[in-house]
N, C-alpha and C positions, 0 to 999 in steps of 0.2 A: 504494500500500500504506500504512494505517494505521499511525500509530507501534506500536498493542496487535499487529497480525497482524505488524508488523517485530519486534519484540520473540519475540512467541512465533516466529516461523522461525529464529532465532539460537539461542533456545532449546532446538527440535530440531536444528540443526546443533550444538550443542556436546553434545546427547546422543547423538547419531551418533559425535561426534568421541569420546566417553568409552567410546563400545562399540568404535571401529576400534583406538582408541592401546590398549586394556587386549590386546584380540586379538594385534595387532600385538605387543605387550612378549612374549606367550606366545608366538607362532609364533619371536621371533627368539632365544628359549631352545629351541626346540627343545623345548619343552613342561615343561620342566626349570625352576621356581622358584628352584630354589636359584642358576641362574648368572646371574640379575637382580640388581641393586645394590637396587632396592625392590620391595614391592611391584605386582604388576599394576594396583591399583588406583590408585596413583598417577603410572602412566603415560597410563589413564585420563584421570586430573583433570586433568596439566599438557597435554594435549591440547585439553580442554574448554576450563581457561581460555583459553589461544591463539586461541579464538575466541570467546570473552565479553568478556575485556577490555579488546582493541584497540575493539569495535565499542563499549564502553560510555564509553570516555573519549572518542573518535572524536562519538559520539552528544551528550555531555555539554557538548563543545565547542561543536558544531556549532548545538546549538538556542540556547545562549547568546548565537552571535553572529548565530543568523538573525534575533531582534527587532530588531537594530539597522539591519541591512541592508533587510529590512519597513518598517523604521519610515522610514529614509532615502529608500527607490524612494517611499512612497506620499507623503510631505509634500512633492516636488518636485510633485505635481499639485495641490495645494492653492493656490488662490487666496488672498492676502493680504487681497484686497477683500472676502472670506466671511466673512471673521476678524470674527467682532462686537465692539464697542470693550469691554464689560464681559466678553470671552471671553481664551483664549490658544489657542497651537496647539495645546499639548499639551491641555487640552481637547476642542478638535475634531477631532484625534486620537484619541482615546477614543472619540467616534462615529464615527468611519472604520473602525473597530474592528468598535465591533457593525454599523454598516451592513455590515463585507466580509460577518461572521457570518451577519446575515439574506438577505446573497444567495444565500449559498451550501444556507441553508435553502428557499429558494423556489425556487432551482433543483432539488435536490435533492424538490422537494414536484411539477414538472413545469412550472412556471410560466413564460411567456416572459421572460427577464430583458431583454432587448434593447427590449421595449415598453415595460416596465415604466418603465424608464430616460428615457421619452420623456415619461412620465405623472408628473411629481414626488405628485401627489395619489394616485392611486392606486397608487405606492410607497409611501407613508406607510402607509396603509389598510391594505395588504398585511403593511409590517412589524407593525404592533398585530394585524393577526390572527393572526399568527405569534411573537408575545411579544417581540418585540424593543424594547425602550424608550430612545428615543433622546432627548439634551439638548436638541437643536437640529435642526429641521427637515431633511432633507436635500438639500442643491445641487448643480450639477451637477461641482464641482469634490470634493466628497466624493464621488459617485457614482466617478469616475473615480480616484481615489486610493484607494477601497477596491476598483474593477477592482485596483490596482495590487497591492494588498495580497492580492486572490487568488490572481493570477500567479505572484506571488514566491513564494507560499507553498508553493505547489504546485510550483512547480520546486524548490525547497528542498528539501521533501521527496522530489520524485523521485534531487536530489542523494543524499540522506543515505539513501533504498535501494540505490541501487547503490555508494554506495560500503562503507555495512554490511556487505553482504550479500559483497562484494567480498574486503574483511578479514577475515569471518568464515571465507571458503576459504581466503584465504593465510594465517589462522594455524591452521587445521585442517592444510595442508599441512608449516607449517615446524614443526607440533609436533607430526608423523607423523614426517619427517624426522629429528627429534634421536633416536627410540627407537630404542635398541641396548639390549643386556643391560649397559654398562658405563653409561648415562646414567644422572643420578644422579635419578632421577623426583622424590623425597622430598624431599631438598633444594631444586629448583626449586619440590615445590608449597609449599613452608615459605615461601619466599622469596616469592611471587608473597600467597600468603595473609595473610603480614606485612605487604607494602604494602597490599595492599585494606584492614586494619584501622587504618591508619594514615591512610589516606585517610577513611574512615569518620569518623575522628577528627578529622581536620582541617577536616569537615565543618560539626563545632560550632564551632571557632573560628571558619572564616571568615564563618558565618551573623552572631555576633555582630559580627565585622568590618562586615561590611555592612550590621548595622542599625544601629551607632557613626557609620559613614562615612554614609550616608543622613540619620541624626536633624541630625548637625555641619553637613551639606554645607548645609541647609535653616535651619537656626538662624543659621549665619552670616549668611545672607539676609535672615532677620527684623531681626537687629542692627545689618542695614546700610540698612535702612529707618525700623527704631524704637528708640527711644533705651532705652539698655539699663538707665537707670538707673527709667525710670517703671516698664518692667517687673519690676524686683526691690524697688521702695519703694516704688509706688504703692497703695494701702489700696482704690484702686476697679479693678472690671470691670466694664467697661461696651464691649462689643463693638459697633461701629455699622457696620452692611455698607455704607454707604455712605460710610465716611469716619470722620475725625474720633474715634476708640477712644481708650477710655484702656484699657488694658490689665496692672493690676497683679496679679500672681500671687500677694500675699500673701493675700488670703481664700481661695484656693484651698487655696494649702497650709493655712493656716489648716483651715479645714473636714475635708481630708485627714489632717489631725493628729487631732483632735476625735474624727473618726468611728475611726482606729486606735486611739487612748488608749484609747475606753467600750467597744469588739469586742475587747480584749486586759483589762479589768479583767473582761470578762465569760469570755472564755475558758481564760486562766491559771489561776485556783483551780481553776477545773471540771475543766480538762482534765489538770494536776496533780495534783489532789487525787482520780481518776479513773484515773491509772495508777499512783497510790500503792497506790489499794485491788487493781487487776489485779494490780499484781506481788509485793503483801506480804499480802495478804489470802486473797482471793480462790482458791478452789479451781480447780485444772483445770476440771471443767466449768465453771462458773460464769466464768470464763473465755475458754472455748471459746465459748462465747451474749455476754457482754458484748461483747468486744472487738470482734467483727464489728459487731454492732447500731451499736456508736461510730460505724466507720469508713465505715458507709454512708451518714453524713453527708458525709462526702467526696467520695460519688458522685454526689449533687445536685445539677443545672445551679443556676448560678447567679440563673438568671432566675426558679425556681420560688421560692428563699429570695427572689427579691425580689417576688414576687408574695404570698407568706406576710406580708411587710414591710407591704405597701400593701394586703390585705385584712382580718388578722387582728392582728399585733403593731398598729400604730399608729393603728388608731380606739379599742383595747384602751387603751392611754397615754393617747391625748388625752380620751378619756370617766372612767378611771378615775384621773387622775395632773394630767395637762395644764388639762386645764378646772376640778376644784374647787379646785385651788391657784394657778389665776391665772396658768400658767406660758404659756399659748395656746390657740388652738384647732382648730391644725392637727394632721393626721395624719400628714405627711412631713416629719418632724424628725430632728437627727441622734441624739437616743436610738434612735429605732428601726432606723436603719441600724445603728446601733452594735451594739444587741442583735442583730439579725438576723445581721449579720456574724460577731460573734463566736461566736453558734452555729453557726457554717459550719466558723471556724478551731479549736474545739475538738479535732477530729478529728488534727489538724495538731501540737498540745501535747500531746495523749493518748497518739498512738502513738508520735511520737516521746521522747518521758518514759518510758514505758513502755522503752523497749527500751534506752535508756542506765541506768534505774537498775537492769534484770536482767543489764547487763554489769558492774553492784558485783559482783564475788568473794561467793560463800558465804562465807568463810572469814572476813570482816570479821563479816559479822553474827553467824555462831556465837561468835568473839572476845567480843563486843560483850554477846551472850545470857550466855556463859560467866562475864563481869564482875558479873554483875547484874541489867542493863541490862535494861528491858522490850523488850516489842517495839515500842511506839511512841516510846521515848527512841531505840532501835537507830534506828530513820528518820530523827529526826532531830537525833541528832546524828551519824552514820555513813554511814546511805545517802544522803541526800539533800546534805551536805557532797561525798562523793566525787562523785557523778552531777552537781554543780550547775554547772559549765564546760557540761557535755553540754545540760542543762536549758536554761540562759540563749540558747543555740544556737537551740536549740529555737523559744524565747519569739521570739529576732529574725528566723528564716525566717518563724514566723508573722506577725509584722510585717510583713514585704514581703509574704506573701499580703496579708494587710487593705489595705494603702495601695495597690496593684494593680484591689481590684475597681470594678468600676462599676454593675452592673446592680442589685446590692442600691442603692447609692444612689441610683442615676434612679428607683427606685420607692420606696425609703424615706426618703429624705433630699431633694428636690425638686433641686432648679435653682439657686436663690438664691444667689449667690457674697456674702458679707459677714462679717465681723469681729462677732462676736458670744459670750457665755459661756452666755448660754441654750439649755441643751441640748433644750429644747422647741420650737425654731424650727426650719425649713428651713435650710439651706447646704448646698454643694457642695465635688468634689470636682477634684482635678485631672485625672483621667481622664472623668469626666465631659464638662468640657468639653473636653478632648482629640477627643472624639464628636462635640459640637454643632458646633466651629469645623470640622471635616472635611466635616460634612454640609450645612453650605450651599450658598448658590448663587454665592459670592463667588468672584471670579476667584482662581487658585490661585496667582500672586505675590504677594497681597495681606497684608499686615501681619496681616489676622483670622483669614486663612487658614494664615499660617507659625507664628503664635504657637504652633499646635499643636504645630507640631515644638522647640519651647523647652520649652514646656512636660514633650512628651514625654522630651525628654533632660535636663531637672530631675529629673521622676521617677527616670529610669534610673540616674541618680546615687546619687540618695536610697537607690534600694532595693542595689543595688550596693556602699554604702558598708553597707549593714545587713547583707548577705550576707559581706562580707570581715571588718566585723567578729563576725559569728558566728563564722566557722572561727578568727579569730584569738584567738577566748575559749576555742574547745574545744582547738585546739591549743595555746595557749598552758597552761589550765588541765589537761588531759587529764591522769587518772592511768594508768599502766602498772600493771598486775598482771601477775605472772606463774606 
């Protein structure tokens, strides 16, 4: 049984259980509501959960720790001597991977797998006509190792239906069991519903948990290979998959700075000066049609502004700006990331500008109007002083969007890692090559290879500390009206 067909059977076992427990709460009244403690319908619920959420923590568990035990059964059949010297295991683990995958496709397609096995050539064959792309050739110690990997997988799973399917009837039973008219149904399902939300909750910390504990665990690794001082003061990158890198992060950030400063001088007035006019101007309709039209720049993949970037904004620069003032004559520079970007994160300053300076009090600007005051002195020196805690917020989430992207730069800003003020050149960004050093072919212990995860937990810092100090401006400045 599939995980989707286990799922949906639990799911009508707990809709059974929510029709027998509601039935059952009315028969053991005697049909009489009134001498139930809750509702029927929440004898219902705590029926149902009793069979939802043992099998989903049960479930939750279960497949977490089946990769380990997968991963354990099949790297015992893995020969050492397979291991290519420029490889690691866990590499060739990752083709044991998709080889279990394309067996189970060819078997699943009617194909003798047992021949196939004998045929290394004409397993190859097989897997590329069935879409399977493998690093590294397949041997006979991979064959056997992703045998292992189907086995296990499959008893695993036959594990985790019977015993689902198992707890789904003993909590269908023991939450038939508890219905009497004095059971407190509504309390229980408060209580059980509390924790689910809380769970939910704990959901987000631990995800950041373990992308902190991941970035650290691999960082530490790089610093124990490369000296940590080239990486924070060396002025070059110069990545060599074969050895021998010099690996300095500061053009990186460098670049990364560059392209956020020209995407935040371009977004801020616009986006500002934009939800000035929505919230103090601007008529209801007028309004109603702006504001959405903004925000549908928010909905634009990334990749189409970066395709805008490298069709239309920067041969536009380098023909009309870049070449008759000498400034270059390229078309992937970081003006045009910049611009490009900045028209991304408008949307990001607009709406949220918008909706802190309409939680200004009326009462300040009528004040304000009452004094004298026009209505563009009321802005600003009234609305825009109270809203500007909220505003600045604003300005730094937008920050961490810009310094986050990458796709507007690989197409508008090139590759180039270098220390430069001319805004008409190419340079790069730190996400950028977070991308490139991921996508090689370099063995995955390797200094070119780890750098990323520095890299990446540089970033996470950066935007992190711009995030904390956002809330600590709006809270710190935040006015209370009451």
């Amino acid at each position: 049984m599939s995980l989707g067909l286990l799922f949906l059977t639990v799911l009508a076992l707990a809709a059974i259980g929510y029709a027998v427990g509601r039935r059952r709460a009315m028969a053991s009244a005697g049909g009489d509501m009134r001498k139930l403690h809750s509702l029927p319908t929440f004898y219902g619920w705590i029926t149902a959960l009793g069979v939802l959420v043992p099998v989903l923590a049960v479930s939750l568990v279960w497949l977490f720790a089946e990769g380990f035990f997968i991963h354990n059964s099949a790297i015992t059949h893995i020969d050492m001597a397979e291991v290519a010297e420029d490889s690691s295991v866990n590499l060739m683990m990752a083709d044991v991977t998709r080889l279990a995958g394309g067996l189970s496709v060819l078997e699943a397609a009617g194909t003798d797998i047992e021949a196939m096995k004998l045929d290394i050539e004409a397993l190859k064959t097989a897997l590329g006509e069935a879409g399977v792309a493998m690093g590294n050739d397949p041997t006979p110690g991979m064959i056997n190792a992703a045998e292992a990997v189907r086995s296990t997988g499959k008893l695993s799973r036959i594990g985790l239906n019977v015993v689902s399917l198992v707890l789904a009837l003993a909590g269908m039973a023991w939450g038939l069991r508890r219905i009497t008219p004095e059971f407190r149904a509504r309390n229980a399902t408060e209580k059980v519903s509390l924790g689910l939300l809380i769970f939910a909750s704990l959901i987000a910390v631990a995800t950041t948990v373990g992308i902190v504990f991941s970035l650290l665990a691999n960082t530490v690794h790089f610093f124990s290979i490369y000296p940590g001082s080239t990486f924070f003061l060396s002025p070059t990158w110069d990545p060599k998959f074969g050895g021998g890198s010099t690996l300095g992060i500061l053009p990186l950030v460098w670049g990364t700075l560059y392209v956020s400063v020209i995407s935040l001088i371009v977004a801020v007035p616009i986006g500002l000066f934009s939800a000035i006019y929505l919230a103090e101007y601007a008529s209801r309709r007028v309004r109603g049609i702006v504001k959405p039209l903004i925000e549908v720049l928010a909905g634009i993949p990334t990749i189409v502004y970066g395709l805008f970037a490298l069709i239309t904004v920067g041969p536009l620069l380098r023909d009309w700006i870049a070449l008759p003032m000498g400034f270059g004559n390229s078309s992937s520079t970081v003006m045009t990331a910049g611009l490009v970007m900045g028209i991304m994160i408008i949307p990001f300053v607009s709406s949220l500008s918008d909706d802190i300076i309409n939680a200004v009090p009326q009462s300040l600007r009528d004040g304000s109007l009452g004094l004298g005051a026009t209505p563009s002195e009321t802005i600003r020196q009234v609305v825009i002083p109270a809203a500007l805690p909220g505003i600045v917020g604003a300005v730094l989430l937008a920050a961490s969007r810009a310094i986050g992207e990458t796709m507007i730069v690989v197409l508008g800003a090139g590759a180039a890692a270098k220390l430069s003020l001319n805004p008409f050149e190419a340079m790069t960004t730190v996400t950028v090559k977070i991308v490139s050093q991921l996508t090689g072919d370099t063995e995955f212990s390797s200094p070119e290879t780890l750098v990323a995860f520095a890299l990446g937990l540089t970033l996470f810092t950066f935007t992190l500390c711009l995030n904390v100090l956002a809330l600590v401006i709006v809270r710190k400045y935040r006015e209370q009206y009451e």
